[in-house]
C-alpha positions in Angstrom: 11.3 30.0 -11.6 14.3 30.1 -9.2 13.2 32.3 -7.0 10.9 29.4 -5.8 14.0 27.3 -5.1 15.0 27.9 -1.4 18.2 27.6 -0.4 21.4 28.9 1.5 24.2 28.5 -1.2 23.9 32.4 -2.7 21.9 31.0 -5.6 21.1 34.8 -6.8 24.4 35.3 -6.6 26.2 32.8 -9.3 24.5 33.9 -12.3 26.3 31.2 -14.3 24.6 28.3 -11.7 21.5 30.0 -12.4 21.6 29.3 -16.0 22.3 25.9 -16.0 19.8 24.9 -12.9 17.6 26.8 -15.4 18.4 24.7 -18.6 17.7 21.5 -16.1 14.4 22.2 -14.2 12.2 22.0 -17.1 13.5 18.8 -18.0 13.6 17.8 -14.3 9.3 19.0 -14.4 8.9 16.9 -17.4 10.6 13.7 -15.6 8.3 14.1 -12.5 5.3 14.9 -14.3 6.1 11.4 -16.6 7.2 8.7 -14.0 6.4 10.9 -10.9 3.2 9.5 -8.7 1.0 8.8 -11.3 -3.0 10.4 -10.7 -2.3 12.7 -7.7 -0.8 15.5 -9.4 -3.3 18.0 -8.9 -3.9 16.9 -5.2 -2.9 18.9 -2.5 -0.7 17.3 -0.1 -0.2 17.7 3.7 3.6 17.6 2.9 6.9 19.1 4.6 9.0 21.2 3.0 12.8 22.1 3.4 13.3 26.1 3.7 16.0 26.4 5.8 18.4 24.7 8.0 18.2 26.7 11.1 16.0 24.9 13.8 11.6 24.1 12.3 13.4 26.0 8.7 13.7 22.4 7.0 10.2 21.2 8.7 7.4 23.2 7.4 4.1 21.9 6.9 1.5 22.5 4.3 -1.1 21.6 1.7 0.4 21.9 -1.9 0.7 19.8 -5.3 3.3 18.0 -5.6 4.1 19.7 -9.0 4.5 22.8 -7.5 6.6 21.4 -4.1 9.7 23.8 -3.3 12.6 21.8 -4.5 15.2 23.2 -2.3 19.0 23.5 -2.3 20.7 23.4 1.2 24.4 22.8 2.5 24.0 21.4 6.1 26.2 23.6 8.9 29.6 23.5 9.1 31.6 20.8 10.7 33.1 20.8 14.5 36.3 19.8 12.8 38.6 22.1 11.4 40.8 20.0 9.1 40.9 16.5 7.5 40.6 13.9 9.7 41.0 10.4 7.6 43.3 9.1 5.3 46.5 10.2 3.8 45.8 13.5 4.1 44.9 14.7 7.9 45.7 17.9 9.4 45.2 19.3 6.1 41.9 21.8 4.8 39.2 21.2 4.0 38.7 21.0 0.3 35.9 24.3 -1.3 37.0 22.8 -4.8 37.3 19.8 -6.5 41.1 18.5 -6.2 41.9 18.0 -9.7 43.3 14.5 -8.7 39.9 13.6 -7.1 37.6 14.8 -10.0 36.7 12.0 -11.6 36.3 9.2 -8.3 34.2 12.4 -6.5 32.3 12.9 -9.7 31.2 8.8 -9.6 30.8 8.9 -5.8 28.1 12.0 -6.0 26.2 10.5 -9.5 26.0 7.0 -8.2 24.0 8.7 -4.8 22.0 11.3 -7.5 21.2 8.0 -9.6 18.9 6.5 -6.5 17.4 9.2 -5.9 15.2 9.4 -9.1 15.0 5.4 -9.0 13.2 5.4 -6.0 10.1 7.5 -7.5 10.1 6.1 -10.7 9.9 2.4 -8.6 7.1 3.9 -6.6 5.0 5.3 -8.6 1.8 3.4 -8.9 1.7 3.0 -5.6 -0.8 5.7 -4.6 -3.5 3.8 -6.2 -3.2 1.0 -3.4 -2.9 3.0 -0.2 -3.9 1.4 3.0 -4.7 5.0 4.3 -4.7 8.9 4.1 -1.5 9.0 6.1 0.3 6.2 4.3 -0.4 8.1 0.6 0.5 10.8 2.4 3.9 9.5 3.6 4.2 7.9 0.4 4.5 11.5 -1.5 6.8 12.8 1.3 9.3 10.4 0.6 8.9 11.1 -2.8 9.6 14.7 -3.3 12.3 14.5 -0.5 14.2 11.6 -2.9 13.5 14.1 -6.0 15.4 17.1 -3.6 17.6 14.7 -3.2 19.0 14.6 -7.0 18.6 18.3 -7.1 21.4 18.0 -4.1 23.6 16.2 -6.3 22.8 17.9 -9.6 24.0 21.1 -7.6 27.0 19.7 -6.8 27.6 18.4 -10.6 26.3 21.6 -12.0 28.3 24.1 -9.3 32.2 21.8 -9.3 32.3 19.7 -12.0 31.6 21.9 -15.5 30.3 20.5 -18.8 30.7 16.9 -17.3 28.5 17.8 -14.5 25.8 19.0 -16.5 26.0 16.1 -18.5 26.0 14.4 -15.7 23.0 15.4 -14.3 21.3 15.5 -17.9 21.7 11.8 -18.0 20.5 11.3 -14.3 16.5 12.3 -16.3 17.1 9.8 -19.2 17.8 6.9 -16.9 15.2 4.8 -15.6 14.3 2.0 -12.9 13.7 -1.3 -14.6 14.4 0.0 -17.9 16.0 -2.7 -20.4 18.2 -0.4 -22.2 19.0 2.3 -19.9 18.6 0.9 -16.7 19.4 2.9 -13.2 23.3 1.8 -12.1 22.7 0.0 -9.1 20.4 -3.0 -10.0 18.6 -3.0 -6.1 17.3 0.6 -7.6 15.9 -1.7 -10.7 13.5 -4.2 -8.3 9.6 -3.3 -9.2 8.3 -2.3 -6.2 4.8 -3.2 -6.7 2.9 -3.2 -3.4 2.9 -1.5 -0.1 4.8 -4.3 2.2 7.6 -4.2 -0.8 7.6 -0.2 0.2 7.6 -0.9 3.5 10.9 -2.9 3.0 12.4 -0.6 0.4 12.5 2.1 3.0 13.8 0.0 5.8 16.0 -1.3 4.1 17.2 -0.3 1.0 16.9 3.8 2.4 18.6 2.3 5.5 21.9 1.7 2.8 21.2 5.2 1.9 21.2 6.5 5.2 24.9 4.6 5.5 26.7 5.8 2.1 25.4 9.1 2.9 26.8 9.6 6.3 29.8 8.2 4.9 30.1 10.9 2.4 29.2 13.4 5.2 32.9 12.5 6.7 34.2 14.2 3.3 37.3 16.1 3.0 34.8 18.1 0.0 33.5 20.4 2.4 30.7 20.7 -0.2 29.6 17.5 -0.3 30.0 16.5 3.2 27.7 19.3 4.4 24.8 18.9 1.5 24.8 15.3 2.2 24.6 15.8 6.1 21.6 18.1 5.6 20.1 15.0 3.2 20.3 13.0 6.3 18.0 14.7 8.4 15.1 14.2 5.3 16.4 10.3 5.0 15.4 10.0 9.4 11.5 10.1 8.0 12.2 7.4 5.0 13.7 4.9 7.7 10.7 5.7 9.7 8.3 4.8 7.3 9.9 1.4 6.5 10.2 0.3 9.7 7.0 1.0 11.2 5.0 0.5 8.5 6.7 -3.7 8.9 6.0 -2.9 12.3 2.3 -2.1 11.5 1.7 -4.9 8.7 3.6 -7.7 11.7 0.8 -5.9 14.4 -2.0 -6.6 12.1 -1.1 -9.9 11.6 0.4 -10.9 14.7 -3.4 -9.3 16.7 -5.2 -11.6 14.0 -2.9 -14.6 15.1 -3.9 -14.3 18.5 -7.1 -14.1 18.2 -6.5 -17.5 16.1 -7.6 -15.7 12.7 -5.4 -17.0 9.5 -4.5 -13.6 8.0 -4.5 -14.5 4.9 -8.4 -15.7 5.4 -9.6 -11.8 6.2 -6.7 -10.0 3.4 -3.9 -9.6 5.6 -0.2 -11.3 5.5 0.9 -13.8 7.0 4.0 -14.0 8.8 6.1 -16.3 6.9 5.2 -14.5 4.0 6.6 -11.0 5.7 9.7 -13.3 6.3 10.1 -14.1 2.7 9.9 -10.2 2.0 12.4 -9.0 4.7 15.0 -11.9 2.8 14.2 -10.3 -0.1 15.2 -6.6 0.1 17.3 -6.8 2.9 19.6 -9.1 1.2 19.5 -7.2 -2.2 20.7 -4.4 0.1 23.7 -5.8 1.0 24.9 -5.9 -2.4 24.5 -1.9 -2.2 27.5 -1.5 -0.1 29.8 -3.3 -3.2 32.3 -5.6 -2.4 33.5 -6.4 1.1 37.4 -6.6 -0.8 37.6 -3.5 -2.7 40.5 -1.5 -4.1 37.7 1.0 -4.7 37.0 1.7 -1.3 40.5 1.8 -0.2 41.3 4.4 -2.4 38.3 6.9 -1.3 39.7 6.4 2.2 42.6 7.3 1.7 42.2 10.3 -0.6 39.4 11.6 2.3 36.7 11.1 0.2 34.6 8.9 1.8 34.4 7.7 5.9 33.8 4.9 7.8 30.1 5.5 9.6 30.9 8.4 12.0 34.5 8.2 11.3 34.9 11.4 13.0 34.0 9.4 16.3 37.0 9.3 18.3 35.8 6.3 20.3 34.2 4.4 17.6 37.1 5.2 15.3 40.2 5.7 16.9 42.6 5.1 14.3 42.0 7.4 11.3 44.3 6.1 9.2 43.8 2.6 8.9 47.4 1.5 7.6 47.5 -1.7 10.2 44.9 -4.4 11.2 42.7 -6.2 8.8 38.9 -7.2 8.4 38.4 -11.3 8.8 35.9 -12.7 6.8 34.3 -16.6 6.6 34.3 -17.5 3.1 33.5 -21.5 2.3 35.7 -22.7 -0.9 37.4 -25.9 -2.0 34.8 -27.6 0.1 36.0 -26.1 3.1 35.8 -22.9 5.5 38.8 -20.8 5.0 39.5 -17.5 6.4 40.0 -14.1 4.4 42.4 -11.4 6.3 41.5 -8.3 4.4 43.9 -5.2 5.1 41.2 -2.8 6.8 41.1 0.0 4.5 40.3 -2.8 1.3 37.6 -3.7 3.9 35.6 -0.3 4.4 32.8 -1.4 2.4 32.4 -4.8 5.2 32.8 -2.3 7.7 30.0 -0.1 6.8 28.1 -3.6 5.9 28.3 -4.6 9.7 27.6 -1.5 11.1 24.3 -1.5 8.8 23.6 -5.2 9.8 23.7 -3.9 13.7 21.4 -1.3 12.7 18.9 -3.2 11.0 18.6 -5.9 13.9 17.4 -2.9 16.3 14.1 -2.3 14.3 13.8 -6.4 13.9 13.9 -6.9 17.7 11.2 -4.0 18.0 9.1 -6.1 15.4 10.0 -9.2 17.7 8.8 -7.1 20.5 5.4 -6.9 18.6 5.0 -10.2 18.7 5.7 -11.2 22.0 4.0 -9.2 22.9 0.6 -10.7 21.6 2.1 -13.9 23.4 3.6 -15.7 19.9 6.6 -17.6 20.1 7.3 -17.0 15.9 10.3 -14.8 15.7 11.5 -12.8 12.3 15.1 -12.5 11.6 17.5 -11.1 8.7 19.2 -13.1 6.4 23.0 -13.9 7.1 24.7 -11.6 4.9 25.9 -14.6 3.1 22.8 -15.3 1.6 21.6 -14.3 -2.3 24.5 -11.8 -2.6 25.6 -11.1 -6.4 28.3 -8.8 -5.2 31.4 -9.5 -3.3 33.4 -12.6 -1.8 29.9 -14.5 -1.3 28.6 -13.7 -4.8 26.7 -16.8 -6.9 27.5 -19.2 -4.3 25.1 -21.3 -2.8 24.9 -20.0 1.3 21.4 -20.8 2.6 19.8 -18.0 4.7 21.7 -18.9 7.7 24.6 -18.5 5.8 25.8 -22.3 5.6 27.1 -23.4 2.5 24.7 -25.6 0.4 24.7 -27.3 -2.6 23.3 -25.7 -5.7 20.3 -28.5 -6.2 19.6 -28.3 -3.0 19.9 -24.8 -2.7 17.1 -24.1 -5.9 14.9 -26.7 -4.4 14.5 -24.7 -1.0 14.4 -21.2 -2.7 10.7 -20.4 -2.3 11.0 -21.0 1.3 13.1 -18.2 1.7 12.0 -15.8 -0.8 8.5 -14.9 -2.3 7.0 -17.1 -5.2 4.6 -15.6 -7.5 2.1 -16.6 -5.3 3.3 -15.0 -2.6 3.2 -11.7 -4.3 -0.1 -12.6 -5.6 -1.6 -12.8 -2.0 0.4 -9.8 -1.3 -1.1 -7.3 -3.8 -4.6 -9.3 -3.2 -4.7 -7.1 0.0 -3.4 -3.6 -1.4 -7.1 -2.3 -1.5 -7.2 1.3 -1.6 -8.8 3.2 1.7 -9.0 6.8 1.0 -11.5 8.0 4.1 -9.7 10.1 6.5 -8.8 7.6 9.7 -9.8 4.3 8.2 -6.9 1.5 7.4 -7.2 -1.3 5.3 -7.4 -4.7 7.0 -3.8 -5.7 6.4 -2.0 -3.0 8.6 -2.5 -1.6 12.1 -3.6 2.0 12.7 -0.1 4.1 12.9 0.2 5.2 17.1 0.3 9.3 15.8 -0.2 11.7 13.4 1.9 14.0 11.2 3.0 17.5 11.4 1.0 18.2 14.4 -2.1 16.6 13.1 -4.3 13.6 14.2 -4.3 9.6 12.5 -7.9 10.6 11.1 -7.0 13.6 9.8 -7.4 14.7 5.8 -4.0 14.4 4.8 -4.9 14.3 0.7 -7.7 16.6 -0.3 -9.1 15.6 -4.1 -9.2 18.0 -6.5 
C-alpha cells in the first residue's frame, strides 16, 4: 500500500521506513475508519489532495472516499538560510539528525503537535450529520484528512529519527483519544466536545490559528527535518483558518441581515449575537492556554538549543536580536490585592511572545467580522477576551480576571459567568439550528451563503455525491 503514499523523502528508498510505516497504516485505517467522520465513508468527496510540493503539486482536486484519500508524506523546500540563526548555537548547520542532547525535548515537541492532529477528527466527527451545506460537509472533510496527514507528518519524523521510541510514539498517538476519561489527548483544548457547527467554526479560528503559531515556530528549527515538514504543513493549515473565520463571518452575516431587517434570530433558527460572543470567549480563551505558560523554563530552553522560534524568527526586522540574552517581557499580573509588575527575562517569555503575536492575529479576522456588521448599519461590536480571562495555564491561571481582564472577586466572578460564556441553554439553541441541508446550493437559515466556490467550482455545486 505505499506506493499510494506520495511523497518527496525517497520513501522506496529506506526499506527499513517502509516496514515500520507499513506495521502503522493498518492501525492508522482502523483509527479513521472508528472515530473518523462517522456515515460518509463511502461518499465521494470533492476533496484536495497533497502530491507534490512544486507549484498546483500540493493542490489537486478530485472526487474520492475519504478511506481511500492519498495520505502523503512531504518535506517543504529548503530554507534561504544556510546555517542556524537562533539561540546558543548560530552560525552553526543545520542539524539532518537528531542531536543526541536534543532527543528527548525534540521527541516531546513533535508528539505534542502529532497528538492534535488526531484530536481534531475524533472531536469532529459527528459533525457531518448537521451540515449547513454541500460545501460546508465538504470543507468539513478537507480539514479532516489534512489533520490526519498531519500525524502521518509527525509519525514520519518519529518513525524516520527517533527508533523504537518513535514508533512507540506514534503507536500511542492511535490509542489516545479526545475526551476520553482514561486516555485523554495531552493538551485538554484538544479534549472540548465540539458538538455543533458554530463550535467548528471557532475551533478552526481559533484553536487551528494556535496551530498555525507552534507550527511556524517549529518551522524556524535548527532540525532541518522538522522545520521543512512543518513548513509544508503550513500551507494545508492556510484553508483550516479559512474555514473558521469565514464561516463566524458567515454565521455574524446571517444574523447581523436578520437584525436589520428587525428579525430576532433566534425566532427563525439562527444565533444571536451575544450568543456568538459567548462562543468566541469560549474557544479563544481555551486557546490561550495552548501556548503554555507565559514564564517558562521550557520555552527558554528550546530557544536556546534552536529548537523552536519566535513567529518568523528568521525576520530580520521583526526579530533583530537572535539571541535573546538581554531585555525582558513585562507582564500585568494583580496579587496581594494589588497590580504588580512581572519583568520576565525574554527568552523565559517566548511562549507570551508568540501569545501576542497570535492575539494581533486574531483581532484582524474580528475587525473583518466588525466590518460585517457595520456594515448592515449595527452599532453591536464583538471582541476577544483579554487574555487574562478563564486561563488555567500560566501567571493568570484560577484567578478571578473578568473578560476585560480586571481582577474580580470569586463570588462575583461565578455570579457573572454565564454572561460571558455559553450556558446549557445557549448550546441548546445552538444545536437547535444545526439542521442538515444536503441539496447542492441551499444553506441552512443560520449562515450566509459563502461569496465562492471550491477548487474551481461554483457555491451550488455537488460537492458530496451519495453512494
Amino acid at each position: 500500500m505505499l506506493d499510494a503514499i506520495p511523497n518527496n523523502v525517497n520513501l522506496d528508498s529506506d526499506k527499513r521506513l517502509q516496514r515500520a510505516l507499513m506495521q502503522w497504516q493498518p492501525d492508522f485505517l482502523n483509527w479513521w475508519r472508528e472515530v473518523g467522520p462517522e456515515g460518509f465513508q463511502q461518499d465521494r468527496i470533492y476533496l484536495r489532495t497533497a502530491i507534490g510540493v512544486g507549484e498546483g503539486g500540493w493542490a489537486h482536486y478530485d472526487y474520492v472516499k475519504m478511506p481511500d484519500y492519498r495520505w502523503g508524506i512531504f518535506l517543504g523546500k529548503p530554507r534561504k538560510e544556510e546555517a542556524i540563526y537562533f539561540g546558543d548555537n548560530i552560525g552553526g548547520a543545520f542539524w539532518d539528525q537528531v542531536p543526541g542532547e536534543f532527543r528527548k525535548e525534540l521527541r516531546r515537541l513533535i508528539v505534542t503537535q502529532g497528538d492534535t492532529e488526531p484530536a481534531s477528527v475524533e472531536a469532529q466527527r459527528l459533525l457531518g450529520q448537521s451540515a449547513p451545506s454541500l460545501i460546508d460537509l465538504r470543507n468539513l472533510f478537507q480539514v479532516n484528512v489534512e489533520e490526519a496527514r498531519h500525524l502521518w507528518a509527525m509519525v514520519y519524523l518519529l518513525h524516520s529519527y527517533f527508533g523504537a521510541n518513535g514508533r512507540e510514539e506514534a503507536d500511542e498517538m492511535l490509542e489516545r483519544r479526545s475526551g476520553h476519561p482514561d486516555r485523554p489527548r495531552i493538551l485538554q483544548a484538544f479534549n472540548k466536545p465540539i458538538d455543533d457547527w458554530l463550535a467548528f467554526f471557532c475551533f478552526t479560528m481559533f484553536t487551528d490559528r494556535d496551530g498555525k503559531y507552534q507550527l511556524a515556530s517549529l518551522a524556524e528549527s535548527s532540525f532541518d527535518p522538522l522545520a521543512r515538514t512543518t513548513s509544508f504543513m503550513l500551507q494545508e493549515e492556510a484553508f483550516h483558518l479559512s474555514v473558521g473565520e469565514r464561516g463566524v463571518a458567515r454565521t455574524i452575516r446571517r444574523t447581523a441581515q436578520l437584525m436589520e431587517q428587525g428579525t430576532p434570530p433566534e425566532s427563525v433558527g439562527a444565533i444571536p449575537l451575544p450568543v456568538i460572543q459567548k462562543y468566541i470567549n469560549e474557544w479563544c480563551s481555551a486557546s490561550y492556554d495552548l501556548f503554555g505558560g507565559e514564564d517558562s523554563s521550557n520555552a527558554a530552553n528550546y530557544f536556546a538549543a534552536g529548537l523552536k522560534g519566535r513567529f518568523k524568527e528568521s525576520d530580520g526586522k521583526l526579530n533583530p536580536d537572535h539571541r535573546a540574552l538581554e531585555g525582558a517581557y513585562t507582564a500585568e499580573v494583580f496579587e496581594d490585592g494589588r497590580w504588580q509588575t512581572r519583568e520576565i527575562p525574554l527568552r523565559r517569555a517566548m511562549n507570551a511572545c508568540l501569545l501576542d503575536a497570535y492575539v494581533e492575529d486574531c483581532n484582524r479576522g474580528l475587525n473583518r467580522w466588525n466590518g460585517i456588521l457595520d456594515s448592515h448599519h449595527l452599532t453591536e461590536r464583538l471582541s476577544l477576551p483579554s487574555t487574562r480571562f478563564n486561563r488555567r495555564v500560566g501567571i493568570f491561571a484560577d484567578r478571578p480576571y473578568d473578560i476585560a481582564g480586571n481582577p474580580m472577586e470569586p463570588a462575583e466572578l461565578e455570579s457573572k459567568r454565564a454572561e460571558w460564556m455559553p450556558s446549557q441553554a445557549d448550546y441548546e439553541l445552538v444545536r437547535a439550528s444545526m439542521v442538515p441541508v444536503y441539496e447542492p446550493g441551499k444553506m441552512a437559515n443560520w449562515i450566509a451563503p459563502p461569496d465562492k466556490g471550491v477548487g474551481g467550482k461554483p457555491v451550488d455545486s455537488e460537492y458530496v455525491l451519495f453512494h
